[in-house]
C-alpha positions in Angstrom: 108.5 52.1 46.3 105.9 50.0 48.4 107.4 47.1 49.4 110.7 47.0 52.0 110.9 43.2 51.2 113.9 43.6 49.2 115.4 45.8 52.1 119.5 45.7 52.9 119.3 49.2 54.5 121.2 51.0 52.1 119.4 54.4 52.6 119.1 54.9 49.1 115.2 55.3 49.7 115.6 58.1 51.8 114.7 61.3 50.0 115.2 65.0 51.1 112.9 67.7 49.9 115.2 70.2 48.1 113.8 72.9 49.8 115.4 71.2 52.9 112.1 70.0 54.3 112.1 65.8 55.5 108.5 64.2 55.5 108.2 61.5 57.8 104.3 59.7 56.9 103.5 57.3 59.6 101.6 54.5 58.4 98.9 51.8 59.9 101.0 49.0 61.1 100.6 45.8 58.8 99.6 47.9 55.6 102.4 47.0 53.8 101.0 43.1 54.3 97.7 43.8 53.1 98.4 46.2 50.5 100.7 44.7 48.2 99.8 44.6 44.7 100.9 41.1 43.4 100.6 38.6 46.4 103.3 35.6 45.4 103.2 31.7 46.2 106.3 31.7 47.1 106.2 34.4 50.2 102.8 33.3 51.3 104.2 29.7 51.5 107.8 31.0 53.3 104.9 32.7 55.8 103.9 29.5 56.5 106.9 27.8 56.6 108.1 30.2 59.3 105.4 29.6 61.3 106.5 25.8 61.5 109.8 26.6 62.2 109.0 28.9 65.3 107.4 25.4 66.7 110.4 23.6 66.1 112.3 26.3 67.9 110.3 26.1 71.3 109.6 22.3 70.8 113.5 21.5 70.5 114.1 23.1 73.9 110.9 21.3 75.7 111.3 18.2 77.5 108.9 16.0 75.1 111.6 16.5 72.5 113.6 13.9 73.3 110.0 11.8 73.4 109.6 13.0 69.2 112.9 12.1 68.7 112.5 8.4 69.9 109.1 8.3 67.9 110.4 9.3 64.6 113.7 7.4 65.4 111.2 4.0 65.5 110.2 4.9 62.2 113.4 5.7 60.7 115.0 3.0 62.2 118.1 5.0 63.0 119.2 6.8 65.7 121.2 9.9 64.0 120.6 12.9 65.2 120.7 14.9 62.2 118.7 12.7 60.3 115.9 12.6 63.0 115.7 16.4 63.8 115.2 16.7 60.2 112.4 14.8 60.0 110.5 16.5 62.8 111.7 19.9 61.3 110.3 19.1 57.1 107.1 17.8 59.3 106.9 20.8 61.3 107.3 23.0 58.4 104.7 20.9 55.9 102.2 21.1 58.9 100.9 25.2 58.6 100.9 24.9 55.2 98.4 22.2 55.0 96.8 24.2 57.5 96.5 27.1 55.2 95.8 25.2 52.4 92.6 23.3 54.0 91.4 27.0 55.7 92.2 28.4 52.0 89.4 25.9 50.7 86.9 26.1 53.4 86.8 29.6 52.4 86.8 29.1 49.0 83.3 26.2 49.6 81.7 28.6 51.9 81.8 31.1 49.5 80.7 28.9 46.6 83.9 29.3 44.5 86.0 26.4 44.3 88.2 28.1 41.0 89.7 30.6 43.9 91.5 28.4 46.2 95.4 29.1 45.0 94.3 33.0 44.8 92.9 32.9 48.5 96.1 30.6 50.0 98.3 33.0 48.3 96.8 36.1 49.8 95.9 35.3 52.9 98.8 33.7 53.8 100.7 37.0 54.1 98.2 37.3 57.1 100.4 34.8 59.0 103.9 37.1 59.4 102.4 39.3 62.4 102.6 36.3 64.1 105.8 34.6 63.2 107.8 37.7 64.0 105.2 37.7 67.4 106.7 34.1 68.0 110.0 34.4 66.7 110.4 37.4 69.4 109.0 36.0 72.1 111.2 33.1 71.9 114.3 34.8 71.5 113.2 37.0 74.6 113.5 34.1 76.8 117.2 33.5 75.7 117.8 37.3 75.9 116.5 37.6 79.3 116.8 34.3 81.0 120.2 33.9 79.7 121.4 37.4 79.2 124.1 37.4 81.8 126.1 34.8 80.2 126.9 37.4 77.8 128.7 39.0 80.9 130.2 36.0 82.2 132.2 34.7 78.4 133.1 38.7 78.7 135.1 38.1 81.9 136.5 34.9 81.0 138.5 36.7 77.6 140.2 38.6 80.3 140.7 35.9 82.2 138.2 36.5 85.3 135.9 33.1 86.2 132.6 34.4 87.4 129.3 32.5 87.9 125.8 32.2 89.3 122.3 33.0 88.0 122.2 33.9 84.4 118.6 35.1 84.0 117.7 38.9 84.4 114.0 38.3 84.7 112.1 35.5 86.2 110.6 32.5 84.1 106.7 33.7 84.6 107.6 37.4 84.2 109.4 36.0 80.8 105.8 33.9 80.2 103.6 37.3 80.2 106.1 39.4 78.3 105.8 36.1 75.7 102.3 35.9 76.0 101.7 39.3 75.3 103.5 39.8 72.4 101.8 36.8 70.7 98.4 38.1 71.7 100.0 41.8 69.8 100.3 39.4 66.7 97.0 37.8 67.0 95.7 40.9 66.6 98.2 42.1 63.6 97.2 38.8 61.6 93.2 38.8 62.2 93.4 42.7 61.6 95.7 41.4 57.9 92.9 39.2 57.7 90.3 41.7 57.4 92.2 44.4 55.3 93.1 41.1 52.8 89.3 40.0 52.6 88.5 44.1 51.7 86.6 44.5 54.9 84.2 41.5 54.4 82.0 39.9 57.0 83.2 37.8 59.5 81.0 34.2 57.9 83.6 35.0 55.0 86.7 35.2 56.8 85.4 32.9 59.6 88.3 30.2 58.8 91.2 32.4 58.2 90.6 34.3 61.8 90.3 30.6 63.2 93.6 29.6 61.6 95.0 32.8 63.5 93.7 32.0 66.5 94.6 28.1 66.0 98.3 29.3 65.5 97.9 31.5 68.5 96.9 29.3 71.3 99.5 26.6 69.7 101.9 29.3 70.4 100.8 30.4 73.6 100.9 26.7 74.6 104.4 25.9 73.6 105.4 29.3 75.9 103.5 27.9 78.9 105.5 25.1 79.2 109.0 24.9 81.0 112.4 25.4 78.7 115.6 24.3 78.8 118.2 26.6 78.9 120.8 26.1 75.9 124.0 27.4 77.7 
């Protein structure tokens, strides 16, 4: 077994030694990206994907998203909800393919072979989950912590106790670093992915995929910077 993408926590992969003896191997965070065997369309695209769909996450809770919404409602000439959000969210998750898919055939000019371009989109774009799970936790960080207590509050209320007041258990900018931290811990899972993917090569050759990282990452850190609204 070298893959846990198939995982549902059975435990059935958990082997003791019959001489009563458990092995625990430690291994080099992200090696289980860059070390897979068959690379497949389908996951590097869903890596992608998920990447668009962490934008539409923070976007939907910004205050220019009621701005996108009366944009796109001009050109679908309707003002349904459901049919506008998911217009923005198909966009949003086209987008970073696109993205991979032009940075996929840079690489594939610079290095003079244009044959390789499905190959190259296909394994580097496993290089993009560090930082989806980087974004995906950062933004459910800010509901944990600056809405946490409302967990306490809906507790109360089942037993029939009102209580109020300040749901956050960290402030907003001590929310921002955490964020911004974690992303930054992703940027450097992906461009390290990056590297183990393109078999240590130099950086001319891997030049666009570490920009596409880095694109991703200040479009990330971006969205964090700016002021959310709370959902409950």
């Amino acid at each position: 077994m070298d893959s846990s993408a198939e995982c549902n926590l059975c435990g059935n992969c958990v082997k003791a030694c019959p001489n009563n003896s458990i092995r625990i191997s430690p291994r080099v965070p992200t090696k289980e990206i860059w070390s897979i065997k068959k690379p497949k369309i389908e996951h590097a695209s869903l890596a992608a994907v998920i990447m668009g769909i962490v934008f539409v996450q923070n976007i939907t809770m910004l205050k220019i998203w009621e701005d996108i919404l009366r944009m796109i409602a001009s050109l679908t000439g309707t003002t349904n909800y459901t049919v506008n959000f998911t217009v923005a969210f198909v966009i949003s998750m086209i987008l970073p393919i696109l993205l991979l898919l032009g940075t996929a055939k840079l690489a594939s000019m610079l290095k003079g072979d244009k044959e390789k371009i499905k190959e190259n989109f296909v394994r580097f774009g496993y290089a993009i989950i560090p930082l989806d799970l980087a974004g995906h936790l950062a933004h459910n960080l800010f509901h944990i912590l600056t809405e946490g207590k409302a967990i306490w509050f809906n507790s109360a209320a089942l037993f029939g106790t009102s209580l109020s007041g300040d749901l956050s258990l960290a402030s907003v900018s001590s929310v921002q670093w955490i964020q911004y931290a974690i992303i930054i811990f992703g940027l450097v899972g992906s461009i390290y992915t990056v590297f183990r993917i393109g078999k240590k090569g130099s950086f001319k050759q891997l030049a666009p995929y570490y920009a596409l990282m880095l694109f991703l990452t200040v479009a990330n850190l971006y969205l964090f910077s700016l002021p959310m609204v709370h959902r409950v």
